[in-house]
C-alpha positions in Angstrom: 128.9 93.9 99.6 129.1 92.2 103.2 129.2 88.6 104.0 127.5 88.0 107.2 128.2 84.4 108.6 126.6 81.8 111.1 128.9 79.3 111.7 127.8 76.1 112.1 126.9 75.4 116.0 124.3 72.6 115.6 122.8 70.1 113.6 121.3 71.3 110.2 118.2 69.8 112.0 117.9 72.0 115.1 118.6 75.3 112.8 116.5 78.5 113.9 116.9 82.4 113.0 119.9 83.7 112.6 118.9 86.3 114.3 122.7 88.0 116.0 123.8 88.5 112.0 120.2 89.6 111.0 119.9 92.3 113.5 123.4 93.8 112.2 122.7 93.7 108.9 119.3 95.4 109.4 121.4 98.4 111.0 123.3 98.9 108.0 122.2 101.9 105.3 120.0 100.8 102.7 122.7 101.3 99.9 125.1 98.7 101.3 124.3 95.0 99.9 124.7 92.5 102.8 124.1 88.3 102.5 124.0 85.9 105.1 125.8 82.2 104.3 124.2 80.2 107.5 126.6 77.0 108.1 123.8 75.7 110.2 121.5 74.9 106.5 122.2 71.9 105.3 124.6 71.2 103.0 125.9 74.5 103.4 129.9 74.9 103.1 130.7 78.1 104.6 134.4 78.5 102.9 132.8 77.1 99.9 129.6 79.9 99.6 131.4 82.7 101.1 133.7 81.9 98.3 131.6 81.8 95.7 130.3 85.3 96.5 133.5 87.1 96.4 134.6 85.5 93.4 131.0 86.7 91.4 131.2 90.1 92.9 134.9 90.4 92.2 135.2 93.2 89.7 132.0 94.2 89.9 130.6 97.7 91.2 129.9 96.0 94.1 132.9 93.5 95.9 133.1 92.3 98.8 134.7 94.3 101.6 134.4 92.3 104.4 133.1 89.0 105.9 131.6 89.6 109.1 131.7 86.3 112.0 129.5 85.9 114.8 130.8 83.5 117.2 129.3 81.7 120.5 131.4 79.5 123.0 131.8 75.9 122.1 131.0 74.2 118.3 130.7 77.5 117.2 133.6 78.5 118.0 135.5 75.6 116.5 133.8 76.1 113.4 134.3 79.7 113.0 138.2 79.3 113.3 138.1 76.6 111.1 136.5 78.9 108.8 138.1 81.9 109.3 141.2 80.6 108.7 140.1 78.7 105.5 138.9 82.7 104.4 141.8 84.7 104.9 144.3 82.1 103.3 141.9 81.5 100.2 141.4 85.3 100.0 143.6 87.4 102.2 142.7 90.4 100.4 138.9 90.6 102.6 139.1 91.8 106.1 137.7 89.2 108.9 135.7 90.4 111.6 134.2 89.0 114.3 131.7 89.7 116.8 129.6 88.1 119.6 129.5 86.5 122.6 133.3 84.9 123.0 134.9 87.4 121.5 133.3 90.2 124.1 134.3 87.6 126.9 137.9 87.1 125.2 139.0 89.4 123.6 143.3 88.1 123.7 143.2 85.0 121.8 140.8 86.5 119.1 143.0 89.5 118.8 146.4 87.1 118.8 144.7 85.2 115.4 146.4 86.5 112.6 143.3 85.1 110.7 140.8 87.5 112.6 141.7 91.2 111.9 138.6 93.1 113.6 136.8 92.5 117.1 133.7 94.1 117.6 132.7 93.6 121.6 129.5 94.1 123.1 126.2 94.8 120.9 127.7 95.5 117.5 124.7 96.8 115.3 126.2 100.6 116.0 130.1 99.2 116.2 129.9 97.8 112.8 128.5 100.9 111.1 131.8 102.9 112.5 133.6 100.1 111.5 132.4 100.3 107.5 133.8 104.1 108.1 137.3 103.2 109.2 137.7 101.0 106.2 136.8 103.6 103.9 140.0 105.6 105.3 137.4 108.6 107.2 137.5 107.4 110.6 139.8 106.9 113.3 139.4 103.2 114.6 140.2 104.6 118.2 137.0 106.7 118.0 134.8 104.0 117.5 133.5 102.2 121.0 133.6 98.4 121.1 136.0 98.2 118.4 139.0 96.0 119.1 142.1 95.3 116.6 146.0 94.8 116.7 148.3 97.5 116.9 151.3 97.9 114.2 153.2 96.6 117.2 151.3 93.8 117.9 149.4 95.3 121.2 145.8 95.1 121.2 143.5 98.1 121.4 140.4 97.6 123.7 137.8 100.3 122.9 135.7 101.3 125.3 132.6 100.1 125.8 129.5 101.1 123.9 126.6 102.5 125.7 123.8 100.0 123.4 120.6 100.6 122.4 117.3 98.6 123.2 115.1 97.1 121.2 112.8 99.2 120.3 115.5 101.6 119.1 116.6 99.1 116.4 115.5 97.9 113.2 112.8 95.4 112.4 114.3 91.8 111.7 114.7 91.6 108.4 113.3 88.1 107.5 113.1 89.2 104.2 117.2 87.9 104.0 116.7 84.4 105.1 113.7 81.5 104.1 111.9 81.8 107.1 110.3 78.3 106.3 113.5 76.6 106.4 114.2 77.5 110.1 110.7 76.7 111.4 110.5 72.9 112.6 108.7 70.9 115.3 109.4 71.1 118.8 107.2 69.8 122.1 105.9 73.3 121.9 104.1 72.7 118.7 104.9 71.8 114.5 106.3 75.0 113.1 108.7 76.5 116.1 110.9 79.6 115.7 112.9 81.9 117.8 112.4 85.1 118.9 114.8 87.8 121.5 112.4 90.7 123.0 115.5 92.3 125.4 119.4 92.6 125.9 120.9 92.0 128.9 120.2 91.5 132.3 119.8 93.4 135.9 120.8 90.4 138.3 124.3 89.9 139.6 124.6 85.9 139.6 128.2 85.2 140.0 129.4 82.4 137.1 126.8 83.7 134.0 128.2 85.6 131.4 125.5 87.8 130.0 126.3 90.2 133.1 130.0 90.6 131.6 129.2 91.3 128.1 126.5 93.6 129.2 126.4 94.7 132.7 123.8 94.8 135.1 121.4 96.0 132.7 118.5 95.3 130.6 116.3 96.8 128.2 112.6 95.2 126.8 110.9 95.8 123.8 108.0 97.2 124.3 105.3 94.0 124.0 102.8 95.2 121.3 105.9 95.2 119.0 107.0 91.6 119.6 103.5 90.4 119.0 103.3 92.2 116.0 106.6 90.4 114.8 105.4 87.1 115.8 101.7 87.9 114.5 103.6 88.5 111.3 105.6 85.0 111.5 102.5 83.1 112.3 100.2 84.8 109.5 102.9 84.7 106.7 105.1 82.1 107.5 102.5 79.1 109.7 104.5 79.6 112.7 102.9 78.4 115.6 105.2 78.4 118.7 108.1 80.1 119.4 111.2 80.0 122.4 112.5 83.0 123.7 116.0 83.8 123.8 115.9 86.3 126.5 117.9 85.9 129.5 115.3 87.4 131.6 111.5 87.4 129.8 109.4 89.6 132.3 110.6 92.8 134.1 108.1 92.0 136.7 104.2 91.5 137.4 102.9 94.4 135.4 105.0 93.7 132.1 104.2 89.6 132.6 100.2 90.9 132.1 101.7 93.0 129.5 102.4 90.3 127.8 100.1 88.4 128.5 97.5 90.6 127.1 99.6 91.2 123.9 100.0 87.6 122.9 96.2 86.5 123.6 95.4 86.9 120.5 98.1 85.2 118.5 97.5 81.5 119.6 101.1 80.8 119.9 102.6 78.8 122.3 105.7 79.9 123.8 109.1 78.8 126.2 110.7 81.5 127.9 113.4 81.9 130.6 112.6 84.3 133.9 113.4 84.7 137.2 112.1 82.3 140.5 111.8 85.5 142.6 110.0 87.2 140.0 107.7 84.5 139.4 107.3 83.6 142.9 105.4 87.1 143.2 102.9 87.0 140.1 98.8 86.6 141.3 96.6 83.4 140.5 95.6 85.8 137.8 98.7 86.8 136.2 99.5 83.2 135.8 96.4 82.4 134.0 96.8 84.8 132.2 100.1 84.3 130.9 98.6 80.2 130.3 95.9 81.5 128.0 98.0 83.9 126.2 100.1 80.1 125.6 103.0 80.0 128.0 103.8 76.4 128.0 106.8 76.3 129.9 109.1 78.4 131.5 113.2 77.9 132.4 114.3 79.0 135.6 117.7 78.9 137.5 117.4 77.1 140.5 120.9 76.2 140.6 121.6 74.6 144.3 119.2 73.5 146.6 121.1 75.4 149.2 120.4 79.1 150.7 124.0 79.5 151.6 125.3 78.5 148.5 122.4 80.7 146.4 123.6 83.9 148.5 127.3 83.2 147.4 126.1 82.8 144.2 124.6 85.9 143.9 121.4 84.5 142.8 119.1 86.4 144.9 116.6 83.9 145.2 115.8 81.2 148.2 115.2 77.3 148.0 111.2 78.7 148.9 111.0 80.4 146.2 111.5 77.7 143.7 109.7 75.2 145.7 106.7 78.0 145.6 107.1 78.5 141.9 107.0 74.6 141.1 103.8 74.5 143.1 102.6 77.7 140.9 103.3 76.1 137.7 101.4 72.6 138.5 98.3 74.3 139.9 98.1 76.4 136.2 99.2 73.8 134.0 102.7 75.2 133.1 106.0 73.2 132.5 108.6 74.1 134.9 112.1 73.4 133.7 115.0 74.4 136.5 118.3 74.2 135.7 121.1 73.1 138.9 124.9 73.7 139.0 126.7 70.8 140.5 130.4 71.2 141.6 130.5 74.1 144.2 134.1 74.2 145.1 134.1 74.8 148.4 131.9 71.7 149.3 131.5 69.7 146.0 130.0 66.3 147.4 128.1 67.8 149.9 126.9 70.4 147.7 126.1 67.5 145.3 123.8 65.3 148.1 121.8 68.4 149.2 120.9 69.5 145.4 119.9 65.8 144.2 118.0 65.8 147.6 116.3 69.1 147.1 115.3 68.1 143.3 113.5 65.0 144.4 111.4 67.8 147.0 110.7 69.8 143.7 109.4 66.4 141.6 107.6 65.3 144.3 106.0 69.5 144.2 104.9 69.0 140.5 106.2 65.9 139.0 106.1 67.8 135.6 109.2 69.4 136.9 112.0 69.3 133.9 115.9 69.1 135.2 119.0 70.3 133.5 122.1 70.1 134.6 125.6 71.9 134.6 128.6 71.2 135.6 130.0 74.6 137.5 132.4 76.4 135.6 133.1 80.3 136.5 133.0 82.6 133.8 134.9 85.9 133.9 133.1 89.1 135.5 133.5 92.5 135.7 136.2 93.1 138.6 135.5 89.5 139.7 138.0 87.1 141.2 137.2 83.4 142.8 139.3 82.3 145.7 141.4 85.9 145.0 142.4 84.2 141.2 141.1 86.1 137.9 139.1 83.1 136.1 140.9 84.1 132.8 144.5 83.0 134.6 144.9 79.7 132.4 142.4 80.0 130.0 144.6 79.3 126.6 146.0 82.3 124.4 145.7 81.1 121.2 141.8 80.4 119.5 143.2 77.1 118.2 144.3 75.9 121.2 140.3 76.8 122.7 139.1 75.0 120.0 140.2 71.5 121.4 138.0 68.8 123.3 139.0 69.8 126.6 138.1 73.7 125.9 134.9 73.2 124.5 133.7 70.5 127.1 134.9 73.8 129.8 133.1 76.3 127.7 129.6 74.0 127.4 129.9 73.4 130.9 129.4 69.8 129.9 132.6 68.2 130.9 135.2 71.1 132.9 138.1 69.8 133.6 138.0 71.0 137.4 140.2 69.9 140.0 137.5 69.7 142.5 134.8 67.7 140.6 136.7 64.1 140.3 134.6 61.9 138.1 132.9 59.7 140.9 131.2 62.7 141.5 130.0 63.8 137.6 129.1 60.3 137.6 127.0 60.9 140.5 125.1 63.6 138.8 124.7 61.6 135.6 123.2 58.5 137.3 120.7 60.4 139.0 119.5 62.3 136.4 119.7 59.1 134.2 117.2 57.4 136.9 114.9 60.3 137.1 114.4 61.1 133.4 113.6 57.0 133.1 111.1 57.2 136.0 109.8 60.9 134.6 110.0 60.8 130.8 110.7 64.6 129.2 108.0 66.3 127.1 111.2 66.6 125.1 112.1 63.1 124.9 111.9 62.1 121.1 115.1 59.7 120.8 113.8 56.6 122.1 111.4 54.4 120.7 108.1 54.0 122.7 109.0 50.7 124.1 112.2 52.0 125.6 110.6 54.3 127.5 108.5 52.4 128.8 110.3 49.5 130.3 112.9 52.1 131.6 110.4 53.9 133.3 109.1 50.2 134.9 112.2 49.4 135.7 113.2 52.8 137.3 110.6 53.1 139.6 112.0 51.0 142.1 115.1 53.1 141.4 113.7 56.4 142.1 112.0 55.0 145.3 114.7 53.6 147.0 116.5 56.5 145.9 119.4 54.0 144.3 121.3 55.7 141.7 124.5 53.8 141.4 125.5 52.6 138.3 122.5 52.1 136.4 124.2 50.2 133.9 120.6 48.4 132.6 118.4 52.1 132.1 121.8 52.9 129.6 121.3 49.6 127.6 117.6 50.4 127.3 118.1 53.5 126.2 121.1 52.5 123.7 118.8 49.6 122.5 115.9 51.9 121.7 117.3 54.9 120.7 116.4 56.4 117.3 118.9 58.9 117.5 122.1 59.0 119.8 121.3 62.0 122.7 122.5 65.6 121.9 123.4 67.2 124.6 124.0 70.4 122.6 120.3 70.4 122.0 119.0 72.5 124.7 116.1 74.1 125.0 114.0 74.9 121.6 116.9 73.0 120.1 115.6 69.4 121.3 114.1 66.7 119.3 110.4 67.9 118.1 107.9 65.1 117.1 109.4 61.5 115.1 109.5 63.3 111.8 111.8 65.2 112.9 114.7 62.8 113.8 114.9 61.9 110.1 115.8 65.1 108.6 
């Protein structure tokens, strides 16, 4: 028996799939029993359940050999060594193992937790199987690729990296493990929302994202008729009527978009996804309605600086033209654009700063439907990568307590990085302005604040947002505080954001 757990990352409300633990379990052989305990239900004590499952299988035919972790950056992370160390003290005799994204990014500090005793690094549906074999004594752990541990002698063993599978060469998602119904809630893209990942990976090289250093330059797609025929599934058996794509990069390029598009016609879903500006910029008048019929409702793009010079040194591969084409695009065929800016270049922060804020104001006056989000830059480590000649992991604590502290997490969440070239006149900066311009332009998201609030903010920014006067807008925060139903989450990203007024209750 395995325990598979999801620590908790976000409110019990904003709960979807967990799909990272799902996808593992569904590689395992059909004689091995697996659970999931899901921190992110409500009500659900992670130490307490995973608990209560070794003690009923204990002396059993059946026990429980191993609790299996999957662990993001940020509240994940803090819950998941909480956790982890509650485990091993309560029942040392169970191996820990952890897998997922910070683990592949840092392997050290996980490795120097005497509360962690496997690592698996990269996709681990393979890994894991290998691992199940070296704790049955008949296989050397230095065979197995993407296996990590401590040595006798306290070194750590890297193994070397996997070469992964795609998609279509794993298992179905086994939804049969988890209540579908409980992770299907609303969202602005409609009442019963879920989640769905159609790839791994991604081909770009953009200097500070992550994905690039867990997987390389690569990606591989599921072939389209199958994820329709997952979500036709979802939205027959289960109601589900929307769904946001975790993909880093949702369409290869103009033939697979009408791919899709074609594919998904028939289901009456509408969907979020994330995709490139370049890529977009490309697609036909037809291939966009195409992809609006077959219910793309809006679609997340990095446009990151409103700068060509600093989007070269970025790595990006995309130009300032480019996203103003695609915000045109979207507003001729009736599709959301969100585009997400990095503020805090540290070679020019302030002026970076002006010219970005400037550039977004082109975009809303493009399509005023335009939806900003913001980061704060923070460099995450690539493959043989180095800014200003320093390794980004120089600093970066040791010890998985110590990156479980405010500081850490507000670096890891991009939220709130303690950088020494982005003093807090200038986050304040950033936060006015987009304070002033989701007042004046309300988000399809925005489900917070009472009616009323919005609409005296948005009177009373639209002097604001004309004169382009940002500073200190000390009576748009009052509104908001006085009409809020719920304080903001900025953890709630994406398909993770308030759905309709029901919602904010649960």
């Amino acid at each position: 028996m395995i325990i598979f757990v999801n620590p908790r990352a976000t409110r019990p409300r904003n709960r979807r799939f967990p799909l990272s633990v799902m996808m593992v379990g569904a590689a395992l052989p059909s004689d091995i029993g697996w659970e999931i305990v899901d921190g992110n239900l409500p009500e659900v004590d992670v130490v307490a359940a995973a608990g209560a499952l070794i003690a009923a299988r204990a002396g059993g035919p059946d026990p429980v050999r191993l609790i299996a972790m999957t662990v993001m950056p940020g509240p994940q992370l803090v819950s998941a060594v909480a956790a982890a160390k509650a485990l091993k003290q309560s029942h040392p005799e169970v191996p820990i193992v952890w897998g997922g994204n910070f683990g592949s990014l840092y392997p050290a500090p996980v490795l120097n937790a005497p509360f962690v005793d496997w690592l698996v690094r990269g996709q681990g549906e393979q890994t894991f199987v290998e691992l199940l074999d070296v704790l049955a004594g008949t296989r050397d752990p230095k065979s197995v690729a993407g296996l990590c541990f401590r040595e006798a002698d306290g070194t750590h063993w890297i193994g070397p990296e996997r070469v992964w599978l795609g998609p279509d060469d794993l298992a179905d998602p086994p939804y049969h493990k988890i209540e579908v119904g409980r992770y299907l809630h609303p969202t602005f893209l409609g009442r019963r929302s879920g989640v769905y990942q159609a790839s791994i990976g991604c081909p770009f090289a953009c200097s500070f994202c992550g994905v690039i250093s867990v997987f390389g330059r690569r990606e591989k797609v599921q072939a389209p008729a199958r994820t329709a025929a997952h979500l036709g599934w979802l939205a027959r058996t289960h109601g589900m009527d929307s769904v946001h794509f975790y993909d880093n990069n949702f369409f290869l390029n103009e033939p697979h978009a009408r791919e899709v598009a074609d594919a998904f016609l028939p289901l009456g879903l509408r969907w979020w996804c994330e995709a490139r500006v370049d890529t977009l910029s490309r697609f036909s008048d037809d291939t966009w309605q195409r992809l609006k019929a077959a219910g793309l409702a809006m679609v997340f793009c990095g446009a990151e600086s409103g700068s060509d010079a600093v989007l070269q040194k970025m790595q990006k591969g995309i130009t300032t033209e480019q996203i103003a084409t695609v915000a045109a695009r979207t507003r001729d065929h009736g599709i959301i654009p969100e585009f997400s800016f990095v503020f805090g270049d540290p070679d020019d922060p302030e002026g970076e700063i002006d010219n970005t804020l400037r550039f977004i104001r082109r975009l809303k006056g493009i399509n005023p439907a335009m939806e900003l989000i913001t980061y704060f830059y923070t460099p995450t480590p690539q493959r043989g990568t180095t800014y200003g000649g320093v390794d980004p992991l120089t600093g970066t604590p040791d010890r998985l307590e110590d990156w479980t502290s405010p500081e850490w997490v507000a670096w890891m969440t991009h939220e709130d990085p303690q950088l020494p070239w982005l003093d807090r006149r200038l986050k304040a900066r950033v936060e006015d302005f987009e304070l002033v311009l989701k007042s004046r332009f309300p988000s399809v998201h925005e489900k917070r604040v009472r009616p009323w609030g919005k609409v005296v903010a948005r009177l009373l920014a639209r002097r604001r947002w004309a004169r382009e006067d940002y500073a200190d807008p000390g009576l748009l925060r009052r509104i908001r505080s006085a009409a809020a139903r719920a304080p903001d989450d900025r953890q709630a990203y994406g398909h993770l954001r308030a759905g309709p007024e029901s919602e904010l209750a649960a």
